[in-house]
C-alpha angles and dihedrals in degrees: 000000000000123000122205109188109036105124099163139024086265091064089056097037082060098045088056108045094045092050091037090070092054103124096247110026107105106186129011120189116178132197112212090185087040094057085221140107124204116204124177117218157220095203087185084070111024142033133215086245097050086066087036087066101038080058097048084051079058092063096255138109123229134174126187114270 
């Protein structure tokens, strides 16, 4: 995904521990120089949009890439 917002390592540390805790996502890595985030899946539990709006409760925008 892209991710419009994240301006420090903070902002991508948080990105990735909060969506790291979503029941089905089973890894996160997240580019902060990138501007993207990379999140494998359990689509049987959880959605693209679903991240997409734990990020945007963080305050960040992000769109799949």
């Amino acid at each position: 995904m892209n991710i419009v917002g994240m301006h420090c390592g903070g902002c991508a540390t948080g990105i990735q521990m909060v969506t790291e805790q979503i029941d089905g996502v089973g890894s996160v890595f997240v580019d902060l120089d990138a501007k993207k985030g990379t999140w494998v899946i359990d689509t049987t539990k959880v959605t693209p949009q679903a991240i997409i709006d734990e990020i945007a409760k963080l305050g960040y925008s992000a769109t799949v890439a």
